[in-house]
C-alpha positions as CSV (number, residue, x, y, z in Angstrom):
1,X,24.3,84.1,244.3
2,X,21.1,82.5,244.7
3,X,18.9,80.7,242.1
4,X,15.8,81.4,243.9
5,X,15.2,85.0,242.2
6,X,16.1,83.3,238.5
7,X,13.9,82.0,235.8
8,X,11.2,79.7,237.1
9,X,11.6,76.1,235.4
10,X,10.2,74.6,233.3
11,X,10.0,78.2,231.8
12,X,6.7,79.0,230.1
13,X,6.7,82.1,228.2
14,X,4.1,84.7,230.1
15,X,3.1,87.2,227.1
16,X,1.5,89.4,230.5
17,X,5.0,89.4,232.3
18,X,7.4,89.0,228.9
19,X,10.3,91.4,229.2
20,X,12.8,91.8,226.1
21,X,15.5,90.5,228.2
22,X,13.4,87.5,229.0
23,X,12.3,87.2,225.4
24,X,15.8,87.3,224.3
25,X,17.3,84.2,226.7
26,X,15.0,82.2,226.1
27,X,15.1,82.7,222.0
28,X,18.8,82.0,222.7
29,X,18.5,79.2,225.0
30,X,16.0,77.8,222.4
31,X,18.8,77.9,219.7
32,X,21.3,76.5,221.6
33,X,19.0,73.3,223.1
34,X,17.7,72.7,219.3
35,X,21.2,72.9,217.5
36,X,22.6,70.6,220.3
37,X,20.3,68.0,219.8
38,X,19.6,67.6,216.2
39,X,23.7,67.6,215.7
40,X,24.1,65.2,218.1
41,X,21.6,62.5,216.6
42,X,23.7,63.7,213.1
43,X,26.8,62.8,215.1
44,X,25.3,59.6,215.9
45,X,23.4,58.2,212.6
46,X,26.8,59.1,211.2
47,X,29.1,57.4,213.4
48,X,26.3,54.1,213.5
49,X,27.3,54.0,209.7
50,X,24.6,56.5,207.9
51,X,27.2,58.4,206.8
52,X,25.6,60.9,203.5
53,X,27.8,62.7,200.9
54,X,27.9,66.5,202.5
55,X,24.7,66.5,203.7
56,X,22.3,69.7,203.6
57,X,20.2,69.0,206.9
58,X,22.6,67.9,209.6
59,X,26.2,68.4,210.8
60,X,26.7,72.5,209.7
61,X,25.4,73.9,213.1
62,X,23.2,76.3,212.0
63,X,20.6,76.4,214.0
64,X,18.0,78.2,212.4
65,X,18.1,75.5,209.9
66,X,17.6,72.7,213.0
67,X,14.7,74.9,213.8
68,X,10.9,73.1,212.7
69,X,7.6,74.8,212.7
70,X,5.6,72.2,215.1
71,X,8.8,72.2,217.4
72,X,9.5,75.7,217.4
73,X,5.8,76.5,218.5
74,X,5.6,73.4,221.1
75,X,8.8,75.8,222.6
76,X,6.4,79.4,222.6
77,X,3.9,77.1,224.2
78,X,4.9,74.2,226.2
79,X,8.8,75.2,227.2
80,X,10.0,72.4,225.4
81,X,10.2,71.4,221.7
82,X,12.2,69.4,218.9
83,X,14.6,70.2,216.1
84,X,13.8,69.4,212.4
85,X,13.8,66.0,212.0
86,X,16.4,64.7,209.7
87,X,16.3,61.8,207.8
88,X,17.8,58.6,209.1
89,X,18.2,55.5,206.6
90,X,17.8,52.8,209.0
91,X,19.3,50.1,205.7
92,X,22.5,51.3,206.7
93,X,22.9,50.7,210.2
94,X,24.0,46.6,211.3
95,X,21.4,47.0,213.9
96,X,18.8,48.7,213.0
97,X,16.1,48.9,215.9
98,X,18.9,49.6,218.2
99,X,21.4,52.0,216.2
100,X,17.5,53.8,215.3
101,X,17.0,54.6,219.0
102,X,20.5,55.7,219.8
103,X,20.7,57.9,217.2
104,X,17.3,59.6,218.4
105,X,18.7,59.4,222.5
106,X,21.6,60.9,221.6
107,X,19.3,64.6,221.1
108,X,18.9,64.4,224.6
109,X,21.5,63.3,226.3
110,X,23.4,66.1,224.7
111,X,21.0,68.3,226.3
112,X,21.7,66.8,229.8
113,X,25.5,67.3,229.0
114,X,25.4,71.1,227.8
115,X,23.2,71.5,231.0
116,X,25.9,69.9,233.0
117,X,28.2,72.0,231.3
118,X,26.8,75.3,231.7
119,X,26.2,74.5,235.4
120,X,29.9,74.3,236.1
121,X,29.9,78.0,234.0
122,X,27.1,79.3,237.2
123,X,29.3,78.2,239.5
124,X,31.8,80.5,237.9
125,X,29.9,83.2,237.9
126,X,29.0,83.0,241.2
127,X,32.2,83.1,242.3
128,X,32.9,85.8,241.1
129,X,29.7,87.3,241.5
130,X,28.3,87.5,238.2
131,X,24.7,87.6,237.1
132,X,24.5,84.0,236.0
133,X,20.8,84.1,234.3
134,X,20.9,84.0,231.1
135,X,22.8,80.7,231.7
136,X,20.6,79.7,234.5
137,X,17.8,79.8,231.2
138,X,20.3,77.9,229.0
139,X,20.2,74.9,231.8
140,X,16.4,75.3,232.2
141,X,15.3,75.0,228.4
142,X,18.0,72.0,227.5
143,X,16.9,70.2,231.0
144,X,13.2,70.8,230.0
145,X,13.7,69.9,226.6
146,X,15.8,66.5,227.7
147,X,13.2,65.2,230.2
148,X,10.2,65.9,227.9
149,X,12.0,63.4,225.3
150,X,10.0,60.4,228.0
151,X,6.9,61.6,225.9
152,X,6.6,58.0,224.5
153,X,5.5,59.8,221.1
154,X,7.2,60.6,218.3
155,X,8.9,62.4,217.6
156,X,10.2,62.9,221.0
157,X,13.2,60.0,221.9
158,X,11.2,57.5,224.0
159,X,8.2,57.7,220.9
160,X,11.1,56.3,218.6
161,X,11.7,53.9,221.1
162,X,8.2,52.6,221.5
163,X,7.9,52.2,217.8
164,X,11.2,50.0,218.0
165,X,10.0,47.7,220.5
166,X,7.1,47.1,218.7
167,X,8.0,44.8,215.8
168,X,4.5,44.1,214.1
169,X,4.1,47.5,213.5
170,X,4.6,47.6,209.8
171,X,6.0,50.8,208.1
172,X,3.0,52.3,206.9
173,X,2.0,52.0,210.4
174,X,5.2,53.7,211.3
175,X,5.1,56.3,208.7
176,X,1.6,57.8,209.7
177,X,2.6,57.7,213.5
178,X,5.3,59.6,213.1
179,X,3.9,62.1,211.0
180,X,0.8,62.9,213.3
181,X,3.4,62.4,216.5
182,X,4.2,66.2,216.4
183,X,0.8,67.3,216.2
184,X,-0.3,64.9,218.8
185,X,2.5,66.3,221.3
186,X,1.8,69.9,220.5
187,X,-2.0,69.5,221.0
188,X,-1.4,67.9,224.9
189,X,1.1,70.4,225.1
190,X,-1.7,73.3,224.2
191,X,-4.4,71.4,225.8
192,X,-2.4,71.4,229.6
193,X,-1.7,75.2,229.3
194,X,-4.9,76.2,227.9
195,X,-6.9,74.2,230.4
196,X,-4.6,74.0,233.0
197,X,-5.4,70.3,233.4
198,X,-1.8,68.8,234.4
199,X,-1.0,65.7,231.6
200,X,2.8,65.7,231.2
201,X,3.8,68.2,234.0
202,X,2.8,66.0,237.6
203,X,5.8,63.5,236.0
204,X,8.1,65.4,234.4
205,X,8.5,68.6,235.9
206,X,9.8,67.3,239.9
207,X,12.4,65.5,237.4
208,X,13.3,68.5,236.2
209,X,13.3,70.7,238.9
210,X,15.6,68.0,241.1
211,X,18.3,67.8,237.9
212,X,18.0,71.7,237.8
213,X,18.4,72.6,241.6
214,X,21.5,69.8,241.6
215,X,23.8,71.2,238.3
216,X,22.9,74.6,239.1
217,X,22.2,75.0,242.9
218,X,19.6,76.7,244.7
């Protein structure tokens, strides 16, 4: 079964062309990306020694809990988004600039895994010939998702990086950036599909579309 006739990717929600059955894959494909990557930088901050007495905002994979408003809309808007971001006490980790960014990489290279994964589940399903879409949505959103994270703004992985490579940035500094970094993503992200002017798509979206065409086939 071909992928030609799926989902177009990066998916962009079209309210002209939305059908429930579109609606409803991408709301669960949404759920699935977010939960993935905000417990996998969970798994991470704990394993790199932040370790919290049962914590309330990380390892209970619930994802509407994982779900924030700026990252949730950035989804609706731009086909890509963020989880809630959990706190991370950088005192506890040995390394902290380094164990920092790891725990924030490790958001999406989950999504890159679970869109490996689910591309061995298409292959499956077209086996056996199976309508394979929905899936075919779940690799689209967490490949989308995962390649957006080279936004070099917080709080997308590469911002978190930038910040760490920058070591006269005090933490006031750090503190504002990273709490005007979602609305600074979600404004580009309005701006390029109000005005149609490309800003993040001419880069990202061939990466995406190569990953996409070589887990789940074309």
């Amino acid at each position: 079964m071909s992928t030609e006739s799926a989902w177009p990717v990066p998916f962009l929600l079209d309210p002209a062309t939305l059908t429930i059955d579109t609606a409803v894959a991408f709301a669960v494909s949404v759920l699935v990306t977010v939960t993935l990557n905000a417990e996998a930088q969970a798994f991470m901050s704990n394993l790199l020694g932040d370790r919290r007495v049962d914590p309330k905002d990380r390892l209970h994979f619930n994802a509407f809990l994982h779900l924030g408003i700026l990252g949730s809309i950035c989804f609706l808007i731009g086909g890509f988004g963020w989880p809630r971001i959990f706190d991370v006490d950088r005192s506890k980790f040995e390394y902290p600039r380094l164990y920092m960014v790891l725990t924030r990489a490790a958001g999406p290279l989950a999504n890159l895994l679970m869109a490996s994964i689910v591309g061995s589940i298409v292959m499956l399903f077209n086996i056996f010939e199976y309508n394979p879409r929905v899936f075919l949505m779940v690799i689209g959103v967490n490949l989308t998702t995962a390649v957006y994270n080279l936004i070099p703004v917080p709080p997308m992985a590469m911002g978190f990086l930038v910040c760490e490579l920058m070591p006269q940035m005090d933490e006031r500094t750090r503190t504002r950036l990273f709490l005007a970094g979602p609305y600074l993503v979600l404004a580009l992200a309005l701006a390029e599909r109000l005005t149609h002017q490309a800003i993040f798509s001419p880069y990202f979206d061939p990466i995406i579309k190569s990953f996409y065409t070589y887990i789940a086939g074309s």
